[in-house]
C-alpha positions in Angstrom: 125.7 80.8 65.0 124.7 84.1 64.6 126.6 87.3 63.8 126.2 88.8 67.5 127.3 85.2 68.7 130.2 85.0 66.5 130.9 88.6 67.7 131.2 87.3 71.4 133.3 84.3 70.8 135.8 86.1 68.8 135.7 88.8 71.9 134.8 91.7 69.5 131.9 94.3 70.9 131.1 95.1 67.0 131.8 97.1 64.5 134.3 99.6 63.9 131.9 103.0 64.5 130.0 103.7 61.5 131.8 107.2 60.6 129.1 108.7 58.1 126.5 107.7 60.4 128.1 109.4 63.7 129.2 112.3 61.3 133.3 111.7 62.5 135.6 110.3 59.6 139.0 107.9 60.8 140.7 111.6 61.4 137.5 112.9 63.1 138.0 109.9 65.4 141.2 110.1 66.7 140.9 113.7 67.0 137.9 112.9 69.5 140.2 110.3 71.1 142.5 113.1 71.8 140.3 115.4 73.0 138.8 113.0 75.8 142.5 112.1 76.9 143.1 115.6 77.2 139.7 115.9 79.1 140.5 113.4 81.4 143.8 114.4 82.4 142.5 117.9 82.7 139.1 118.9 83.9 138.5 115.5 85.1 141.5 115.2 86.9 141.1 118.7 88.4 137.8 118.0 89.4 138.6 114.5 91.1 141.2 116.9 93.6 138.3 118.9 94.5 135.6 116.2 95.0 135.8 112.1 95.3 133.5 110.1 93.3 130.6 108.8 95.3 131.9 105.8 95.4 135.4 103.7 94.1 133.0 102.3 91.3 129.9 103.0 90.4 127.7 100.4 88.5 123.8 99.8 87.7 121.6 98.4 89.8 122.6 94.9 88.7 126.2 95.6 89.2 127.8 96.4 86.0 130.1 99.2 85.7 129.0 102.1 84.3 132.0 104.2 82.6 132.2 108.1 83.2 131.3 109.0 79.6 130.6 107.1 76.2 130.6 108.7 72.7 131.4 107.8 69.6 134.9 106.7 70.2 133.7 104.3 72.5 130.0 103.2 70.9 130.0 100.9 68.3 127.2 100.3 66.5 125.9 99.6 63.2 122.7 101.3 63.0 120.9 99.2 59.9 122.3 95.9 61.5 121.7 96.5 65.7 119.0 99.3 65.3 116.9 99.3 62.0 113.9 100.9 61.6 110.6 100.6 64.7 108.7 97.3 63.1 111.3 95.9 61.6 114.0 93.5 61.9 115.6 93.3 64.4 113.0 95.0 66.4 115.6 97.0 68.4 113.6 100.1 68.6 110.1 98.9 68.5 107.6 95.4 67.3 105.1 98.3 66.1 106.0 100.7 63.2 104.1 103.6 64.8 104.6 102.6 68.2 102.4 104.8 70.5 101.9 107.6 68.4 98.8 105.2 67.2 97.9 103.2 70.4 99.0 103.5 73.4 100.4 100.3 75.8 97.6 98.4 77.4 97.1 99.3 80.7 96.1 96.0 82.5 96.1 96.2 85.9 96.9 92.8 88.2 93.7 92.1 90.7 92.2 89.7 92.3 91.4 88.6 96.0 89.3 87.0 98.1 85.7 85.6 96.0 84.8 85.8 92.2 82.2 87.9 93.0 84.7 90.8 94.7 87.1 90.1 92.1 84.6 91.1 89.7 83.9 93.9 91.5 87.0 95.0 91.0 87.6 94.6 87.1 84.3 96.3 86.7 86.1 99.2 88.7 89.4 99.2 86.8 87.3 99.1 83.6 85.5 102.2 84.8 88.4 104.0 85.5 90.2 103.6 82.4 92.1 100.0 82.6 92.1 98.9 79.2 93.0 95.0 79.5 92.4 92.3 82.7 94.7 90.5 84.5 93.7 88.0 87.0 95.9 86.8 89.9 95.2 83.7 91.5 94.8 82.7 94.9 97.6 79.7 96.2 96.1 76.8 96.4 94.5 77.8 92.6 98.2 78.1 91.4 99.3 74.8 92.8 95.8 73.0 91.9 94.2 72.4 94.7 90.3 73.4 95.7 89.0 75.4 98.3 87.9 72.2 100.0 91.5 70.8 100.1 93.2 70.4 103.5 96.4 71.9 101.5 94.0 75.1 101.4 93.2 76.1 104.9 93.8 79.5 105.7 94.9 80.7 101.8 91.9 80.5 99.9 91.2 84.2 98.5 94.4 85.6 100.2 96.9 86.3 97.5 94.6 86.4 94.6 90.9 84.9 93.6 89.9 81.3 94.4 88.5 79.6 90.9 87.5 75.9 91.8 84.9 75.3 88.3 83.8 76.7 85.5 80.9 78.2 87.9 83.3 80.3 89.5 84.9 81.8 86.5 81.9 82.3 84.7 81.2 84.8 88.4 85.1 86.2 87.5 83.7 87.6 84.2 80.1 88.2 84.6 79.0 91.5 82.5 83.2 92.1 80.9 83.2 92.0 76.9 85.4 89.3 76.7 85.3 89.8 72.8 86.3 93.1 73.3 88.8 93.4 76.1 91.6 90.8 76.4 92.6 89.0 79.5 95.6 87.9 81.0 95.8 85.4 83.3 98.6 84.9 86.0 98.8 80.6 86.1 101.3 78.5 85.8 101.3 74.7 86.3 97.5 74.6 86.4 97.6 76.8 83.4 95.6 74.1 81.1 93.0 73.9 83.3 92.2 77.5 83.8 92.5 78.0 80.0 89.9 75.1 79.9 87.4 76.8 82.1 87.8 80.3 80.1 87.4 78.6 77.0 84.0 76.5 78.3 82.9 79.9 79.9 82.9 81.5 76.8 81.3 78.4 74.7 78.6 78.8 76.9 78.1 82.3 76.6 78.2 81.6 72.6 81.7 83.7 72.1 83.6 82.4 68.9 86.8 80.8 70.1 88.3 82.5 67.0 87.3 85.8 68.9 89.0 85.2 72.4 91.6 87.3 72.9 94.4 87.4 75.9 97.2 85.4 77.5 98.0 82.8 79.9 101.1 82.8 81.6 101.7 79.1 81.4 105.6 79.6 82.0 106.6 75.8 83.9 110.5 76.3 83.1 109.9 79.6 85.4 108.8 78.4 88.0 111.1 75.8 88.7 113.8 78.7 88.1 112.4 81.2 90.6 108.6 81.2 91.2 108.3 77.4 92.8 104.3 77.2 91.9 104.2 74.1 89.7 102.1 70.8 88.9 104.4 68.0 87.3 107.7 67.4 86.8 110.2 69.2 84.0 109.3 66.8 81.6 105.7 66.3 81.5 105.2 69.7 82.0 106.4 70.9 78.9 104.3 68.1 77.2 101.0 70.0 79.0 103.1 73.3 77.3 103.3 72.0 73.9 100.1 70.3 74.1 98.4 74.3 74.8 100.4 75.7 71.9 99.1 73.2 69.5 95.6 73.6 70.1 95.8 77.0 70.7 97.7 77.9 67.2 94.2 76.1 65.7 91.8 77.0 67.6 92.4 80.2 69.4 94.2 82.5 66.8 94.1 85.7 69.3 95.6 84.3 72.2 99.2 83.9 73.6 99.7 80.3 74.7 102.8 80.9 76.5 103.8 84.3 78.6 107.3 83.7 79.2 108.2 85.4 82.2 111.4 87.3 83.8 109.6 88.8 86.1 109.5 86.1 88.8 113.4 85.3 87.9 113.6 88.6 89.0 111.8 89.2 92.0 113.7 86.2 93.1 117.1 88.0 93.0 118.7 87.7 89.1 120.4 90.7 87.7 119.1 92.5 84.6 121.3 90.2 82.5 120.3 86.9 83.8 116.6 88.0 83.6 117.1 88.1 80.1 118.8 85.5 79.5 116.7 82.8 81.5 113.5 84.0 80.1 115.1 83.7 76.5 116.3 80.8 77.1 113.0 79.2 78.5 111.4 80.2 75.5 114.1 78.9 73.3 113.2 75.7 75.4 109.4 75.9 73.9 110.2 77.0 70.5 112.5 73.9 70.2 109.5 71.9 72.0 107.2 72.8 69.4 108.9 72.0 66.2 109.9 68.8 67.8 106.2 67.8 68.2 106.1 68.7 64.3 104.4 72.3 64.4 105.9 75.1 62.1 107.3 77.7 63.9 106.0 79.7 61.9 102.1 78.6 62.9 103.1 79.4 66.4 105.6 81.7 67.3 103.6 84.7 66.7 101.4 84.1 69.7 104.4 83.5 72.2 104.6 86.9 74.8 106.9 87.9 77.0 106.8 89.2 80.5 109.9 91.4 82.4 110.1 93.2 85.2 111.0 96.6 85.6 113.3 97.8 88.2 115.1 100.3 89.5 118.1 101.4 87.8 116.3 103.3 84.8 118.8 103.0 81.9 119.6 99.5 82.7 115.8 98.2 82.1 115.3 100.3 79.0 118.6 98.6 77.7 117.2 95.4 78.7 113.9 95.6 76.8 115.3 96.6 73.8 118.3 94.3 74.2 115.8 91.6 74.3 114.1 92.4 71.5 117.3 92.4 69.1 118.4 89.1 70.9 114.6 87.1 70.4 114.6 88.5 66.1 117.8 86.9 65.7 117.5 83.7 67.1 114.2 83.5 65.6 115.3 84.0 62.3 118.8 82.5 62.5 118.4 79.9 64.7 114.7 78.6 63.4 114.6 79.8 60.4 111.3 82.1 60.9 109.5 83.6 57.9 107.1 85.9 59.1 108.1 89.2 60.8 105.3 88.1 63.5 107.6 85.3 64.3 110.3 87.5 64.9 108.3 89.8 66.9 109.2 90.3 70.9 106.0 91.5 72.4 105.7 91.9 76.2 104.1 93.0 79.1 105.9 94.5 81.9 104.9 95.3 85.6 106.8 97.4 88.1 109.1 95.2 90.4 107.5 94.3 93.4 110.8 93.4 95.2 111.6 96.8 95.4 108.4 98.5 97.1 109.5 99.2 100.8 107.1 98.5 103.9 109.4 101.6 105.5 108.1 104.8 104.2 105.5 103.4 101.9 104.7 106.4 100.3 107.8 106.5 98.4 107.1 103.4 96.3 104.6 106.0 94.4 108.0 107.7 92.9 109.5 104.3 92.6 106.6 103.1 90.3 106.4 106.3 88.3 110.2 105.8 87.5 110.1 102.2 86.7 107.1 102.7 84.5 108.5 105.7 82.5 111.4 103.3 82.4 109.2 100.2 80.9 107.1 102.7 77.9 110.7 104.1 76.6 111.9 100.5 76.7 108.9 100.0 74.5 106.5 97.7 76.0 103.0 96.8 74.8 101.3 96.1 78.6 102.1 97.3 81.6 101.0 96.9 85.1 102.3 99.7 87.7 102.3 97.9 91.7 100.5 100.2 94.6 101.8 101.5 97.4 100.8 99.5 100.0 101.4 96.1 98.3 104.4 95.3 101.0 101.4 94.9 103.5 98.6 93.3 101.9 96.8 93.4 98.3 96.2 96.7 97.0 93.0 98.9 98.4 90.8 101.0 95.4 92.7 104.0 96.6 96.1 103.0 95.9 95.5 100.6 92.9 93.8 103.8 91.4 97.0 106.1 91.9 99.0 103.6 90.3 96.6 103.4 87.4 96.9 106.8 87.3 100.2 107.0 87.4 100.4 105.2 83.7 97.6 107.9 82.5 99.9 110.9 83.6 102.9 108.9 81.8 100.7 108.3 78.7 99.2 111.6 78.4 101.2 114.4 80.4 105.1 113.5 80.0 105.3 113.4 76.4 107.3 110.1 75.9 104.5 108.8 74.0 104.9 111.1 71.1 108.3 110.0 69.3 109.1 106.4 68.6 112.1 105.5 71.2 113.1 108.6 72.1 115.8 107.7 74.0 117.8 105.5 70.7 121.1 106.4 69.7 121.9 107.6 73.1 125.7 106.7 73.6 124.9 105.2 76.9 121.8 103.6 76.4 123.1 101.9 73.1 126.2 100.9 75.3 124.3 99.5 77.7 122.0 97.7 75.2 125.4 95.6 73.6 127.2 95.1 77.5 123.6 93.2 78.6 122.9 91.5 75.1 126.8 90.3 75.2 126.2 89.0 78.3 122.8 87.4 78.6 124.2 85.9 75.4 127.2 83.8 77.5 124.6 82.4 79.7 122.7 81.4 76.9 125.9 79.6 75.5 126.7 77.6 78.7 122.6 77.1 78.5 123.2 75.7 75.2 126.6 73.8 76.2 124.2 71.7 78.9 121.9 70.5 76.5 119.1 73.4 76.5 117.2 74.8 79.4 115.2 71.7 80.7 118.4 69.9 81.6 120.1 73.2 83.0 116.8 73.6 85.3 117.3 70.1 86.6 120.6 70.4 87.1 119.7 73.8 89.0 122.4 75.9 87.3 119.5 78.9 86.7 118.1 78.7 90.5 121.9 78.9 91.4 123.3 82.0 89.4 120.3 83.6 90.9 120.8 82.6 94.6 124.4 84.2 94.4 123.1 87.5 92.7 120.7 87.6 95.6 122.9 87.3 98.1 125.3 89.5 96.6 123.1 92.4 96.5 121.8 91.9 99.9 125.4 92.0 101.1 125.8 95.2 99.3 122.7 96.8 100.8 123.9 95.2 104.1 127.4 97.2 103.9 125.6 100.7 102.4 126.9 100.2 98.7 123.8 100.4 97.5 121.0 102.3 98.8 117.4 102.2 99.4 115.8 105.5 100.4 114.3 104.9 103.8 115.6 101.9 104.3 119.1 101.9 104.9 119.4 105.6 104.4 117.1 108.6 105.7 115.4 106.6 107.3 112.7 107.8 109.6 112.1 106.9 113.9 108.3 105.9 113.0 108.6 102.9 110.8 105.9 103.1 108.1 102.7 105.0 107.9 99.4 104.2 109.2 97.4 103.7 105.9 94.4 101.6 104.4 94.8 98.2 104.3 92.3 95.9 102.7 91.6 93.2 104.6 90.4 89.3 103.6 87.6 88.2 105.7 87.7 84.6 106.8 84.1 84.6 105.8 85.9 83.7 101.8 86.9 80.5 102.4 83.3 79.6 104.2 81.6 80.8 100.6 84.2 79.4 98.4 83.1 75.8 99.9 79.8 76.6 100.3 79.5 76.9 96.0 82.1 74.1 95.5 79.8 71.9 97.6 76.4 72.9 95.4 78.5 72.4 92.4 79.8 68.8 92.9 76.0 68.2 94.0 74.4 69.7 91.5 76.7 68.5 88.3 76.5 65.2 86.6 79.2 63.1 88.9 78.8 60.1 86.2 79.9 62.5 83.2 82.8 64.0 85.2 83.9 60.6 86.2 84.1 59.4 82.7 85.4 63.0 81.4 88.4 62.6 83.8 89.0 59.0 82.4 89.7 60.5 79.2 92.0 62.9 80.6 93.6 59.7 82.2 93.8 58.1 78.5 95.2 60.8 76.7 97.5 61.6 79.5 99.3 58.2 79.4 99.5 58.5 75.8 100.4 61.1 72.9 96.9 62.7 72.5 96.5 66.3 72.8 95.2 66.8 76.4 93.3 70.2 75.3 89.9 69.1 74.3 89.5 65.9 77.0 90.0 68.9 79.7 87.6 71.4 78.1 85.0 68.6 78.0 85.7 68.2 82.1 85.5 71.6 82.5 82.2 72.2 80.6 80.9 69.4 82.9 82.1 71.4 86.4 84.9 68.9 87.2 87.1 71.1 89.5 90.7 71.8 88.9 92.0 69.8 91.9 90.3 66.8 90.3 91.6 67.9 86.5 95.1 68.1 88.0 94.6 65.0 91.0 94.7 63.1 87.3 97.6 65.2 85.7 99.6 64.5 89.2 98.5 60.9 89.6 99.9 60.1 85.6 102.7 62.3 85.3 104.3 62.3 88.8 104.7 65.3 91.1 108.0 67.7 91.1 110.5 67.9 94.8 112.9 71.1 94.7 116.4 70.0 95.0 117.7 71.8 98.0 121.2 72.2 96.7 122.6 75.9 96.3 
């Protein structure tokens, strides 16, 4: 157990404030304590005669309470044990010890729609603009594994993201990117294996040293039984297909994140900022404990696990949560597991702006909702970040808009300032109030998590999906009654709903070309050597061999993910959502 745990259990915030530190002795203390009694039942109680509070209590956006002032009295925190130093244990205030005084976050902006070839189009315009990392988003039917040609398909292919049947149409994706020099990101799930297979057999072909491949996939299954609802196989066997990627990946692809373990889509789907974190931690405890179970030291893989949050509203509540998490993932790292390196330790994530909370009414205010939420996610201290566009409540993001909210990260990085100091915002009363009240209690979640028997058999018990189902509806309730408010929405709003701007559009014509190439393909490819590369997939399926290589052979061959994953679905089983809530 660690210290922080013990902490909880025994009901104790922390230390006793650290009086050298805050400058205040014992005597300096209770004097303060004096003072703010004598503050409240003076000017504070004056004031409250002359002017109610806004409302009986105010709280975050997640729907803690949030007290009227904090200092030292009230803070209590030991800065060499909860803080330290930026890039060092516990990673409170940083994973980097320059932070972005050296390099600034990533900016890696989410695209993709309709064909490879558009797609395409549209990296090579981020990459002009100043994007400095890719992330591809997948069409349906890709992130469930089905083909273009399937049945399952109709009417979705190229909608939500880029269709990618074969290794012919990702080799289109990246045509002309420097895939040795620029790192993608790819936004897959249960399919995850065989979209890392085609990258892998693109870039063989194009004679790029695996050891030089550099990026993440998502490849998050615990999530998306949680929240997202995108997956391939059952619990189990999916986190076999997990482990399996980690394994080969610690060998063979040194650069890249196996496993991006992802709050946002917990989320978007309703959670608080709390049980964001402590889901997502808990999934990836799930994979940790996965992986030294199949024999692999943690220490050999834990440095390329990610992390992926989302970034709200409420502006001190997600910069507590970032650096909350980071605290929280050192610890159980090192006292849970038993990590050596500091890489192990090491919370690095990419964040993106929360889609949930873009408004169709009076889009153009989701431009100052971004810019807040991504001020919010750089003096939380991420390493990526995504910023959404305006007119995402309507349809995928034109140029024009995806460019203002690239921009909007340039004018962060370069205008505001909050680049220049290393977490500006630590040792802030509130913040580092807020920082302990989420750890504290993400960490009671994480206990009853525990109590279960880990996250696999509290996802198929559907304790996650229902803690976030009742924070959901709770918060639509308080919109609902006028609690909480959403400008334009339930509160100046406007008589004209919406604005006429720019949408893009998908043509039809997509799904017409997407077969049109998946039909050349299966002609044109080597049908005997795909039907004996999926056999091997088969094999090592139903037994204990690493299912990596088999699927980077079918891939290099053109076998299409639909018949990669008919195989996976056919061995393993297929997953039904409880409908209990």
């Amino acid at each position: 157990m660690s210290q922080r745990e013990a902490q909880l259990e025994s009901g104790e915030s922390g230390p006793e404030p650290q009086g050298e530190a805050l400058g205040l002795d014992a005597e300096g203390l209770a004097a303060l304590r004096r003072d703010i009694a004598a503050w409240r039942d003076g000017p504070v109680a004056r004031s409250h005669e002359r002017f109610a509070q806004r409302a009986p209590e105010l709280t975050t956006w997640s729907g803690m309470p949030v007290p009227d002032l904090l200092t030292p009295a009230e803070v209590r925190t030991d800065y060499r044990e909860d803080l330290g130093l930026p890039g060092a244990y516990p990673f409170t205030r940083g994973v980097q010890p320059t932070m972005y005084r050296s390099r600034l976050w990533t900016m890696r902006m989410f695209a993709g729609f309709g064909t490879p070839e558009q797609t395409n189009e549209r990296f090579k315009f981020l990459y002009a603009q100043g994007q400095t990392g890719f992330s591809t988003a997948f069409d349906f039917p890709t992130l469930m594994g089905y083909d273009s040609d399937s049945p399952r398909s109709l009417g979705e292919v190229g909608m939500c993201g880029v269709a990618v049947d074969t290794l012919r149409d990702m080799e289109i994706l990246f045509d002309g990117l420097p895939l040795d020099e620029v790192t993608t990101s790819m936004t897959i799930n249960g399919p995850a294996i065989v979209l890392l297979a085609f990258y892998i057999a693109m870039a063989d072909k194009r004679g790029i040293s695996r050891d030089k491949l550099g990026g993440t996939v998502q490849n998050d299954c615990l999530k998306e039984f949680i929240a997202q609802h995108a997956w391939l196989v059952p619990p189990r066997p999916a986190m076999r297909i997990v482990t399996d990627m980690i394994e080969f990946c610690s060998a063979e692809l040194p650069r890249w994140n196996t496993v991006s373990i992802s709050g946002y889509h917990i989320r978007e789907a309703g959670s608080t900022a709390a049980q964001e974190l402590a889901f997502t931690l808990a999934d990836g405890l799930a994979y940790v404990e996965s992986s030294i179970e199949r024999g692999l030291d943690v220490d050999a893989f834990a440095p390329r696990l990610s992390f992926f949050f989302d970034v709200h509203n409420d502006f001190f509540e997600e910069i507590a949560k970032f650096r909350a998490a980071r605290r929280m993932w050192a610890r159980f790292m090192k006292e849970r597991y038993g990590a050596k390196k500091a890489a192990s330790m090491k919370m690095r994530t990419h964040a993106q702006t929360a889609g949930v909370s873009l408004t169709a009414q009076q889009p153009y205010n989701n431009v100052s909702r971004v810019a807040l939420q991504a001020m919010a996610a750089v003096l939380g201290g991420t390493q990526s970040l995504h910023t959404n566009s305006l007119d995402e409540t309507y349809a995928l993001p034109t140029e024009a808009s995806v460019t203002i909210a690239l921009r909007t990260q340039q004018i962060v990085a370069h205008e505001s300032g909050v680049a220049n100091t290393i977490d500006p915002l630590g040792g802030s009363y509130y913040v580092e109030w807020l920082t302990d009240k989420i750890e504290a209690e993400a960490l009671e979640y994480i206990q009853r998590i525990d109590d279960m028997g880990g996250m696999v058999v509290a996802v198929e018990q559907g304790y996650p999906q229902r803690e976030i189902a009742s924070s959901a509806y709770e918060f639509q309730r308080a919109l609902e009654r006028g609690e909480r408010v959403m400008v334009g929405v339930n509160r100046f709003e406007m008589e004209e709903e919406g604005s006429a701007i720019p949408l893009l559009k998908i043509d039809e014509s997509t799904q017409r070309a997407q077969l049109d190439r998946l039909g050349k393909v299966k002609a044109e490819r080597d049908n005997d050597a795909v039907r004996e590369a999926l056999s091997a997939i088969r094999e090592a399926a139903r037994g204990t061999d690493n299912l990596m290589p088999p699927i980077i052979q079918a891939a290099s061959l053109y076998a299409s993910e639909q018949e990669i994953c008919d195989v996976l679905r056919d061995v393993m089983g297929t997953h039904t959502d409880s409908t209990e809530f």
